[in-house]
N, CA, C and O of each residue as an XYZ file, in Angstrom:
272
protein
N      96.786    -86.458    103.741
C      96.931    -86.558    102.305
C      97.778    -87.788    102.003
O      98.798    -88.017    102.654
N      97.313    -88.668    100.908
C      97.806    -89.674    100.844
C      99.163    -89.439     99.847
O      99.077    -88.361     99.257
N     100.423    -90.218     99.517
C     101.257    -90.245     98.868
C     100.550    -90.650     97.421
O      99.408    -91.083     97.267
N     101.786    -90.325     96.166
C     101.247    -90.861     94.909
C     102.240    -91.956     94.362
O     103.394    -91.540     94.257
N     102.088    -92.934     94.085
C     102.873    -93.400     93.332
C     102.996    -93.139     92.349
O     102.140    -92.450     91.794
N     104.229    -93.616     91.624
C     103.949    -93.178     90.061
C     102.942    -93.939     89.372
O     102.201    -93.391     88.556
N     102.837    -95.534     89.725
C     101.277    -95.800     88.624
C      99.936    -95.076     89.087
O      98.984    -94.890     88.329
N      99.967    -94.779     90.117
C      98.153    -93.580     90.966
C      98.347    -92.820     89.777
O      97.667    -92.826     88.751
N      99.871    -91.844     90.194
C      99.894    -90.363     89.158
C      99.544    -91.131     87.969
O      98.353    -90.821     87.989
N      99.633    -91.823     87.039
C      99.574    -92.462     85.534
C      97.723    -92.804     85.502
O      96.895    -92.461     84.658
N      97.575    -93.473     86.572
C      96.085    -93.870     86.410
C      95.127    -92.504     86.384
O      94.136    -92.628     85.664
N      95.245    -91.464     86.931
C      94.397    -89.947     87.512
C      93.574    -89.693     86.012
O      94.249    -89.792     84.987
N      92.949    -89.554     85.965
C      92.209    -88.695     85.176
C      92.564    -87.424     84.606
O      92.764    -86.557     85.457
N      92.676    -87.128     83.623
C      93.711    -85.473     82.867
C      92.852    -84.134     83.518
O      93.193    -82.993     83.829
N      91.274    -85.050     83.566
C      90.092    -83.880     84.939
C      90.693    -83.792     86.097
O      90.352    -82.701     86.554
N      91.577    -84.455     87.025
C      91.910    -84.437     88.363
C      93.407    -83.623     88.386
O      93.765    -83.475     89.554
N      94.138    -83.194     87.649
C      94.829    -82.110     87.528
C      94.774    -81.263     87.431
O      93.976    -81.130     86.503
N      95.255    -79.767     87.928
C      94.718    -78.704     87.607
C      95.861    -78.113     86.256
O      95.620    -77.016     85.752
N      96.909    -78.829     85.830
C      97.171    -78.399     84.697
C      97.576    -79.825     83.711
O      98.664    -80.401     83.684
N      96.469    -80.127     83.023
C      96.337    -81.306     82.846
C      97.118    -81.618     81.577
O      97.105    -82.796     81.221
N      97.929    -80.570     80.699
C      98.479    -80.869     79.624
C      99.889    -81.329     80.272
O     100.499    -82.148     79.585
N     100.564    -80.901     81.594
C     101.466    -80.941     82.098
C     101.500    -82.092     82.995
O     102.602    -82.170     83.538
N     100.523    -83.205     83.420
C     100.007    -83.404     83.978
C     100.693    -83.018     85.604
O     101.550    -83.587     86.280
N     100.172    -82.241     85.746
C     100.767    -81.385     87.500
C     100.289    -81.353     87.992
O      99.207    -81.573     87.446
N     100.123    -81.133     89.331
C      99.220    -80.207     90.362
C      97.923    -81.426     90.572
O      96.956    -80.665     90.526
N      97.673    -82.013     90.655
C      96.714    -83.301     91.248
C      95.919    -82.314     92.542
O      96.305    -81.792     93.588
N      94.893    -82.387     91.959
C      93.548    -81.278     92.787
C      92.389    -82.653     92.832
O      91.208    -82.346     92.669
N      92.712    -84.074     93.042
C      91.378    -84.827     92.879
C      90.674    -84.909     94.617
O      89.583    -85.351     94.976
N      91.678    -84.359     95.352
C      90.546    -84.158     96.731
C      90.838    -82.758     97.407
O      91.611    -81.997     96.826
N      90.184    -82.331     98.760
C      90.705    -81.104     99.054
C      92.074    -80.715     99.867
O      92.529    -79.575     99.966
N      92.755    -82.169    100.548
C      94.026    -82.157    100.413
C      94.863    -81.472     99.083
O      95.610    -80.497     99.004
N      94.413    -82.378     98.167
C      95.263    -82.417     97.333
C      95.157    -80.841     96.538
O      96.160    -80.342     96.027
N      94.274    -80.391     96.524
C      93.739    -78.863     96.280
C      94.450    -77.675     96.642
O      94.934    -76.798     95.927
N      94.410    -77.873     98.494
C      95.345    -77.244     99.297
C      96.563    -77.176     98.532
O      96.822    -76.454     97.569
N      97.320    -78.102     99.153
C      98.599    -78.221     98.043
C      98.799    -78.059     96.984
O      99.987    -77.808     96.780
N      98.104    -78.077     95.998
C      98.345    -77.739     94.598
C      98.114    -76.320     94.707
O      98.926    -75.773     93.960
N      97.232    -75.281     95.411
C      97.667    -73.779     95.540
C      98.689    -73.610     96.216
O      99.035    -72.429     96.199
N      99.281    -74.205     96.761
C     100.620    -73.668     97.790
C     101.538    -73.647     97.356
O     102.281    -72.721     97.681
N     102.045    -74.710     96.318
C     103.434    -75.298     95.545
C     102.592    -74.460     94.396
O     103.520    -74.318     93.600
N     101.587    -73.878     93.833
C     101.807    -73.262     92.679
C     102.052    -71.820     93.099
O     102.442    -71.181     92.122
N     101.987    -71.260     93.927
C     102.090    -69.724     94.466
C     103.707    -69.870     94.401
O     104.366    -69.212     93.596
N     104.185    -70.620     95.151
C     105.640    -71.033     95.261
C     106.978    -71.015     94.033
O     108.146    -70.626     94.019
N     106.012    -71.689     93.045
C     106.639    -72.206     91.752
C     106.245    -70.490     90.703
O     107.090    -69.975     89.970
N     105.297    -70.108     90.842
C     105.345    -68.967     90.972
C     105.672    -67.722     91.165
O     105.335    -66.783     90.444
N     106.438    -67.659     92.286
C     107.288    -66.350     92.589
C     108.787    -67.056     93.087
O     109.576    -66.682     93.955
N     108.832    -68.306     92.102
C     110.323    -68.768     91.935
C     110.317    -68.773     90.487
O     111.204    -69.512     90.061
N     109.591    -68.177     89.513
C     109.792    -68.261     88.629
C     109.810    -69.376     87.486
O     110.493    -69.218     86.475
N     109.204    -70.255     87.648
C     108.985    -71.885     87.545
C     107.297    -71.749     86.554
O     106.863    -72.691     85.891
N     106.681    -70.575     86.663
C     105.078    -70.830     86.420
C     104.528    -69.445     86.755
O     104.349    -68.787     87.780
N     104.313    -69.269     85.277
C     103.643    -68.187     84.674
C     102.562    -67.663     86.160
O     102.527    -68.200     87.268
N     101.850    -66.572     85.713
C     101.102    -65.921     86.596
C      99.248    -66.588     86.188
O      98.184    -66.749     86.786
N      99.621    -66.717     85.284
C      98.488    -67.359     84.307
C      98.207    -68.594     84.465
O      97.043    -68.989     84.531
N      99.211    -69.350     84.545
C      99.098    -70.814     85.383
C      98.990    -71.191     86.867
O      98.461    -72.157     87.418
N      99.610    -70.202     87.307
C      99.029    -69.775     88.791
C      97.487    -70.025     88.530
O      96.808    -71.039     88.691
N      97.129    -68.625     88.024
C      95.504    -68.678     88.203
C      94.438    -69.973     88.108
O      93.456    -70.412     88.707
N      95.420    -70.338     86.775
C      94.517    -71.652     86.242
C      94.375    -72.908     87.790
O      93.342    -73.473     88.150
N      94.895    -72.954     88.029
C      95.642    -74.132     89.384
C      94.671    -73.841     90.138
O      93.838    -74.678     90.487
N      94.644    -72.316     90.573
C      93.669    -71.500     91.890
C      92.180    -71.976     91.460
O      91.389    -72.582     92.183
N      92.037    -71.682     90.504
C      90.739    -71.783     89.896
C      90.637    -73.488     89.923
O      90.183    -73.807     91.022
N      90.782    -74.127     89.475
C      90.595    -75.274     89.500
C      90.447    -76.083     91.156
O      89.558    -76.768     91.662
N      91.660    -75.647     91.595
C      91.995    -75.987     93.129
C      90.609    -75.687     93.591
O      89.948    -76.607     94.073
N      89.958    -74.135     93.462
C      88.866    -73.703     94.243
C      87.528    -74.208     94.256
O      86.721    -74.113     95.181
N      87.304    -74.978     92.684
C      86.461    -75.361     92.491
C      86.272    -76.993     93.394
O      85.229    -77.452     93.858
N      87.254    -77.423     93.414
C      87.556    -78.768     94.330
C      87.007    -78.607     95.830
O      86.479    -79.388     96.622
N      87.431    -76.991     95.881
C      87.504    -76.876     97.450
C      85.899    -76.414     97.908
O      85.242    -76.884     98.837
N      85.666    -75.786     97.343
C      84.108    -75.332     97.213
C      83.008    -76.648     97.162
O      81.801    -76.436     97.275
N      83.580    -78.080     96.974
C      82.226    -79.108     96.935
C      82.456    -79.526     97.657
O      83.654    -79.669     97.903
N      81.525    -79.996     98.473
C      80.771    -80.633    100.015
C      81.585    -82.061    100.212
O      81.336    -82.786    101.174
């Protein structure tokens, strides 16, 4: 998985986040997918991110992970 800089993170697409109003969680490959469910389960049962935003992340993440 590659690092982000801050101009990558600025350039991404608001589609390549899985919570794109926040812009967080960067799901644009299946690295980045992985990780964005792991740190959201995390952020999650640290209290950081709703259960609901969990889902949203999973869902998004899965859909990343699911194409060829």
């Amino acid at each position: 998985m590659s690092k982000f800089t801050t101009q990558h993170r600025r350039e991404l697409p608001a589609r390549d986040f899985a919570l794109p109003e926040q812009q967080a969680y960067p799901v644009e490959d299946k690295a980045h997918a992985r990780n964005a469910k792991a740190r959201a389960r995390q952020a999650a049962e640290a209290g950081r991110l709703s259960k609901f935003e969990e889902r949203k992340v999973d869902k998004k993440a899965d859909a990343v992970l699911r194409k060829d």
